[in-house]
C-alpha positions as CSV (number, residue, x, y, z in Angstrom):
1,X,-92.6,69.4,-119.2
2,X,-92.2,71.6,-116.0
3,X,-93.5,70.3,-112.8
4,X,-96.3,72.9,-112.6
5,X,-97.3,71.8,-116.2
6,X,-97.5,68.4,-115.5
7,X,-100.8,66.7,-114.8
8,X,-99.9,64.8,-111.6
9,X,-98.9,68.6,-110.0
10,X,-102.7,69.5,-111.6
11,X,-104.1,66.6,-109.7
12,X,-102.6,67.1,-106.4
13,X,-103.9,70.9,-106.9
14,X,-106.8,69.8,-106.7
15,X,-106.7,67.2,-104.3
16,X,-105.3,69.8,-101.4
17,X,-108.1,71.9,-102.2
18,X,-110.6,69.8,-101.1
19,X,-111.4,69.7,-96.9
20,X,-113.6,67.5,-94.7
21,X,-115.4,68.6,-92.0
22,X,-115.3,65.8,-89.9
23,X,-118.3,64.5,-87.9
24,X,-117.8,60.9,-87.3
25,X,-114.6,60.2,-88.6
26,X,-116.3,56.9,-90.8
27,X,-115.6,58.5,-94.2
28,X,-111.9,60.8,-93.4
29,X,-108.4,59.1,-93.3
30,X,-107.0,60.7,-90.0
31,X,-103.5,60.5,-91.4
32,X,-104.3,61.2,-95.2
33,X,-107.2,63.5,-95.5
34,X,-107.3,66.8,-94.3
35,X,-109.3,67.5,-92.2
36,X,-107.7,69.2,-88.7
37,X,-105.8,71.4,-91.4
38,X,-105.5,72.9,-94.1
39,X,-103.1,70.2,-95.1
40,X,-103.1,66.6,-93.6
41,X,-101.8,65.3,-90.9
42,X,-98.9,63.6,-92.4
43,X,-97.5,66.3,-93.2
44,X,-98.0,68.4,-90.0
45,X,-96.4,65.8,-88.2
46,X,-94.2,63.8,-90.4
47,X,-92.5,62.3,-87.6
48,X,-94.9,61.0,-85.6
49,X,-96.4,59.9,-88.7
50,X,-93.8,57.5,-89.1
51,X,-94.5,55.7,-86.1
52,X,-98.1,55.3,-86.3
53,X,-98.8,51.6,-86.6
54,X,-101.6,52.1,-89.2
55,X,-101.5,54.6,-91.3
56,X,-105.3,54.0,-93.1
57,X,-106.5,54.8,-89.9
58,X,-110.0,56.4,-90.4
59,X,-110.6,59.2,-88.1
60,X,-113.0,57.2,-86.5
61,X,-110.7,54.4,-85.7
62,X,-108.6,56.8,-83.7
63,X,-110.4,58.0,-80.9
64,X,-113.2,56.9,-78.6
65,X,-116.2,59.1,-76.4
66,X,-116.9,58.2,-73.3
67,X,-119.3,60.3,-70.4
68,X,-116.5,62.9,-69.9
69,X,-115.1,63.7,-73.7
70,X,-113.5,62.4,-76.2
71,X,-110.6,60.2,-76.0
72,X,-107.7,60.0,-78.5
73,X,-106.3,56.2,-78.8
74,X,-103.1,56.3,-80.4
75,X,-101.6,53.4,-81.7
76,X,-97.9,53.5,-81.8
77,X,-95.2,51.2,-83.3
78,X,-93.3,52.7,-80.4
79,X,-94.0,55.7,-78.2
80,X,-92.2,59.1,-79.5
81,X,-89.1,59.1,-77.2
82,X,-87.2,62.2,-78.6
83,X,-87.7,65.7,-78.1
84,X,-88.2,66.6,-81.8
85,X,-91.2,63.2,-81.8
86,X,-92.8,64.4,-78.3
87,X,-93.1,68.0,-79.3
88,X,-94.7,67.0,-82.2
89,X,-97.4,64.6,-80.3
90,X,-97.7,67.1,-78.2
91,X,-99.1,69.7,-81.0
92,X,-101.3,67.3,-82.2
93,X,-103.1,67.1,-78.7
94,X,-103.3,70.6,-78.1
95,X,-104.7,70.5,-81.9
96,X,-107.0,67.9,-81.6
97,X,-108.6,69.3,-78.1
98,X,-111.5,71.0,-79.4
99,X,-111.6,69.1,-82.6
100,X,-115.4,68.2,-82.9
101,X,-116.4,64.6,-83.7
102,X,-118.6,61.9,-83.2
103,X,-121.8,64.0,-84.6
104,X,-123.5,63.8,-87.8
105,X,-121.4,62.3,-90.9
106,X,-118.4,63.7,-92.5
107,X,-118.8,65.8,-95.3
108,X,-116.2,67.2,-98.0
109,X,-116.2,70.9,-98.7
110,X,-113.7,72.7,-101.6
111,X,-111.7,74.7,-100.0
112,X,-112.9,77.3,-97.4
113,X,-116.9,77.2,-98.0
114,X,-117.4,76.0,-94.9
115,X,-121.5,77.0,-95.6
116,X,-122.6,74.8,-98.5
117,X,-120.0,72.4,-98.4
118,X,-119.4,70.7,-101.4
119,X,-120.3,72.9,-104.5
120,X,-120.2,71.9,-107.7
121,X,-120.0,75.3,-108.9
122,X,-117.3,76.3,-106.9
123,X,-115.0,73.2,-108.2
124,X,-115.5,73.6,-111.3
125,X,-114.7,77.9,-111.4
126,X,-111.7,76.6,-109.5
127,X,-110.9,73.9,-112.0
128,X,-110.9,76.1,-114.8
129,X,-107.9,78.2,-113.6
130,X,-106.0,74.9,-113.1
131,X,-107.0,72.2,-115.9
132,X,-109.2,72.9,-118.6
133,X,-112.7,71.0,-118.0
134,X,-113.9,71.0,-121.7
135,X,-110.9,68.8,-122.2
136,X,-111.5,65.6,-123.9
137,X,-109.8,62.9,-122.0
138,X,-107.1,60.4,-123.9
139,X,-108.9,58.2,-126.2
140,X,-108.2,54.9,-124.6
141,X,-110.1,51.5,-124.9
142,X,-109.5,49.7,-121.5
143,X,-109.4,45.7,-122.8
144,X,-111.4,43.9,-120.3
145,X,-108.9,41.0,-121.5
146,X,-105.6,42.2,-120.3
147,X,-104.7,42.4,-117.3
148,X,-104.9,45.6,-115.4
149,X,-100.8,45.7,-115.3
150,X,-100.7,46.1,-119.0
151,X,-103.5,48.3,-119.8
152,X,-102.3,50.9,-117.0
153,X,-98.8,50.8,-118.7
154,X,-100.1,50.9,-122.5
155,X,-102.1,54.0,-121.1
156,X,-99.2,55.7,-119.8
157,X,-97.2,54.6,-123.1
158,X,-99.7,56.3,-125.3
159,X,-99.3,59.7,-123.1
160,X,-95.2,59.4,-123.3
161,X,-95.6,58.7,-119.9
162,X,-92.7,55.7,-119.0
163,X,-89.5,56.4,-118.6
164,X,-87.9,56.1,-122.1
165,X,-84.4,57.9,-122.8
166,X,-86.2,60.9,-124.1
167,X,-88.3,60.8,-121.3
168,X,-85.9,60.9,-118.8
169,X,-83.5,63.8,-120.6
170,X,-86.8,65.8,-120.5
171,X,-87.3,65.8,-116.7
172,X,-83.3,66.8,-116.4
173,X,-82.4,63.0,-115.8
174,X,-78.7,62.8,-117.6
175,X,-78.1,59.6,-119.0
176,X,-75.7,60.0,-122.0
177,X,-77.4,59.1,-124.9
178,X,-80.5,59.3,-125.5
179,X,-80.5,56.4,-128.3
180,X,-82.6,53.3,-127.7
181,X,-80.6,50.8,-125.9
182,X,-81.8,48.2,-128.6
183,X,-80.9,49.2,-132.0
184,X,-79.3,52.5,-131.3
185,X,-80.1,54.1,-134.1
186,X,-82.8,56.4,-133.1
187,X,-84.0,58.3,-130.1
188,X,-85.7,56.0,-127.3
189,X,-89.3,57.3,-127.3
190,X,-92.4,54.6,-126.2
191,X,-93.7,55.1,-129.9
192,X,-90.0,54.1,-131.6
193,X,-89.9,50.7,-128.3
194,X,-93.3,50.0,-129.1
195,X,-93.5,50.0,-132.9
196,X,-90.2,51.6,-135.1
197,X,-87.4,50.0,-133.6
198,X,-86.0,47.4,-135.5
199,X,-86.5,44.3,-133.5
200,X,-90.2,45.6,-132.8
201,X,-91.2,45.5,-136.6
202,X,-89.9,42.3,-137.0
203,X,-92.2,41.0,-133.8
204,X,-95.2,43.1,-135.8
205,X,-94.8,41.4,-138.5
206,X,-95.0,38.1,-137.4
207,X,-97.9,39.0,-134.9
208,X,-99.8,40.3,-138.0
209,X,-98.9,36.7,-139.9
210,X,-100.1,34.9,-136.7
211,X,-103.6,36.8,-136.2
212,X,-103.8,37.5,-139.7
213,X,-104.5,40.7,-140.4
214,X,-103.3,43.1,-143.0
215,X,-99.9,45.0,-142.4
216,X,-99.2,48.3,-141.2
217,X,-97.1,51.3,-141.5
218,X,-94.3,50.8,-139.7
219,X,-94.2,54.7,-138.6
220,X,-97.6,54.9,-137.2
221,X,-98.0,55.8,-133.2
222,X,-99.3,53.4,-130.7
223,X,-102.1,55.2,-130.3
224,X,-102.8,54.5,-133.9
225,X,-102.0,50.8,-134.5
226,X,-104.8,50.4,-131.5
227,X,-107.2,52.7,-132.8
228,X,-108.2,51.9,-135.9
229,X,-109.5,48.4,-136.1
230,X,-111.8,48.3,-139.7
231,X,-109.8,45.2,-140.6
232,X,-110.2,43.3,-137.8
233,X,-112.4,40.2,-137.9
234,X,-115.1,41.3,-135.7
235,X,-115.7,38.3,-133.8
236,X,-112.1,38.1,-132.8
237,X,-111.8,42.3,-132.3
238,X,-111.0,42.4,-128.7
239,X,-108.8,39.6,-128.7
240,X,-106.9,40.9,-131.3
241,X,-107.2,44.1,-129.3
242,X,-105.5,42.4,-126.0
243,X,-102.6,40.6,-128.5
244,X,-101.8,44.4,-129.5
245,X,-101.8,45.6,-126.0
246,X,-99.2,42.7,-125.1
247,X,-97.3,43.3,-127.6
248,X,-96.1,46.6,-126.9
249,X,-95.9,44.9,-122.9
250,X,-93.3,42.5,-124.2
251,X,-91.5,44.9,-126.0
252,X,-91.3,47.2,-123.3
253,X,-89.6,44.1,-121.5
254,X,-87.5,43.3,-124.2
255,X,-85.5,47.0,-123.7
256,X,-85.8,46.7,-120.0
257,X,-84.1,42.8,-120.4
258,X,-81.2,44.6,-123.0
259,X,-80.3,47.8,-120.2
260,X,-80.3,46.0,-117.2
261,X,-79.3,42.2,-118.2
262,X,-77.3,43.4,-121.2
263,X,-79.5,40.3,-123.0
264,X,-81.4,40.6,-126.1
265,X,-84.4,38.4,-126.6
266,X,-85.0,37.0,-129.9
267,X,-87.7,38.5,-131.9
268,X,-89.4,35.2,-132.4
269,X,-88.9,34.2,-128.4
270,X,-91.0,37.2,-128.1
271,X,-94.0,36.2,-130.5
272,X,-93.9,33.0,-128.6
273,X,-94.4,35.1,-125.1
274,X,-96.5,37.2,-126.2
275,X,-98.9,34.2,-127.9
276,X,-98.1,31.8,-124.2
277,X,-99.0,35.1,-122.3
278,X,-102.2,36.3,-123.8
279,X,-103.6,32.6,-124.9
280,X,-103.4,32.5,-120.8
281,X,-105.7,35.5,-121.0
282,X,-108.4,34.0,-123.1
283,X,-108.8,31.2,-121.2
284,X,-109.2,32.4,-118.0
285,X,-110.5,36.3,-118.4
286,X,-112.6,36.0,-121.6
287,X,-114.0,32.6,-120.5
288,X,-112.6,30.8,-123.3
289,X,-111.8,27.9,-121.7
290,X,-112.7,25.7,-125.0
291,X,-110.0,27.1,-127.2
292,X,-107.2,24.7,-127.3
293,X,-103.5,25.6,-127.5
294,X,-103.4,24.3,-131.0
295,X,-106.1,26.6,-131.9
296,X,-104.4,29.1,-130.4
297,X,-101.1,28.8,-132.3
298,X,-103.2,29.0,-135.5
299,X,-105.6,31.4,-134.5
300,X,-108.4,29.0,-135.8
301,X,-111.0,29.4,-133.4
302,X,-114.4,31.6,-133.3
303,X,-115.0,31.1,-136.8
């Protein structure tokens, strides 16, 4: 995927497109946002940047009005003491002279429609030259269960967004081969880690024994094996939902323990993680205080 393809590039599109015209600095990062620019002030002044002492300063937090103007307060780690730093604090004064604040609140505008300010209409005619709108976004359940670690990584799994072998060779990253560093048989993809590889099937299966539900094809994608649930117990769905989503977690840590420890974690160690890990997630994030770890280990509970 080319850098102009990619949906982070989209996102940042969009993100420099939108302005704030500033009026009491409460709602605009003065570092972050732009606002003084067409671009922000990071960026304008990357040096001096790096010696501001807080850097999710609002706007607001940066200057004061008194009887005879407004006052810029800066608060430095250290004063800029070369030529390059002081030339650049010295552009930001002259830039922030007749910078108007301290009246009305700030307001966010797309782009140069300084009139109406922020237009829904306008975004969206933008938008549709850079992403298309219609699009329906990925179809994925957050579990209220897992933690927000492992959903966010299960997300980006299901996208072939984390950095498998494949992965990597795709964005120009050489790594030799592209095999997956735990069976090397086949190519390391997030769908072969989180469900074809060798070692994972074996963890699926005994998952599948433990919560006892039926077995699945073993060449399914993730996004599959989480989607389609008809054979679940319903009372137990979004547990079983959770034990999934830590599952493909673990295994994901499995590969990362074989490439940089050169270690391979039994499959049945795994199970055993996965059950200590999640059976700490029913407990305190569903509530389920009640359920003993015998219970657990058997998956007797909620009958």
């Amino acid at each position: 995927m080319t850098k102009k393809s990619s949906t982070w590039f989209k996102i940042h599109q969009i993100y420099r497109a939108l302005r704030c015209r500033v009026g009491t600095g409460e709602k605009t990062f003065f570092w972050l946002d732009s606002w003084a620019t067409d671009r922000p002030l990071k960026e304008e002044f990357p040096l001096i940047f790096g010696l501001a002492k807080n850097k999710m300063n609002k706007v607001s937090h940066n200057y004061k009005k008194n009887q005879n103007g407004v006052f810029w307060d800066w608060q430095w780690c250290r004063l800029p003491n070369n030529d390059s730093e002081k030339n650049e604090w010295i552009a930001l004064k002259d830039l922030l002279v007749n910078q108007p604040v301290g009246r009305n609140e700030d307001v966010w505008r797309w782009k140069e429609n300084n009139v109406l300010g922020f237009s829904v209409k306008d975004v969206r005619k933008d938008l549709s030259g850079i992403i298309d709108v219609n699009m329906v976004p990925t179809d994925y359940e957050w579990s209220k269960i897992a933690t927000s670690k492992v959903n966010l990584f299960v997300l980006r799994a299901v996208e072939e967004r984390i950095p498998t072998m494949v992965s990597l060779r795709k964005r120009g990253v050489q790594l030799g081969s592209d095999l997956c560093k735990v069976c090397g048989i086949e190519p390391e993809t997030a769908d072969h880690i989180g469900i074809h590889c060798p070692a994972a099937k074996e963890v699926w299966l005994q998952i599948w024994l433990w919560i006892k539900i039926p077995l699945r094809d073993h060449r399914e994608k993730i996004t599959t094996r989480l989607s389609e649930k008809a054979e679940w117990p319903k009372k137990k769905m979004k547990i079983i939902y959770a034990i999934h989503l830590a599952t493909v977690w673990q295994l994901w840590k499995n590969r990362n323990n074989k490439i940089y420890n050169n270690k391979f974690t039994d499959p049945f160690k795994i199970v055993e993680e996965i059950k200590e890990e999640t059976y700490d997630w029913v407990r305190t994030r569903a509530k389920l205080s009640e359920i003993t770890w015998s219970d657990w280990k058997n998956f007797i509970f909620m009958e």
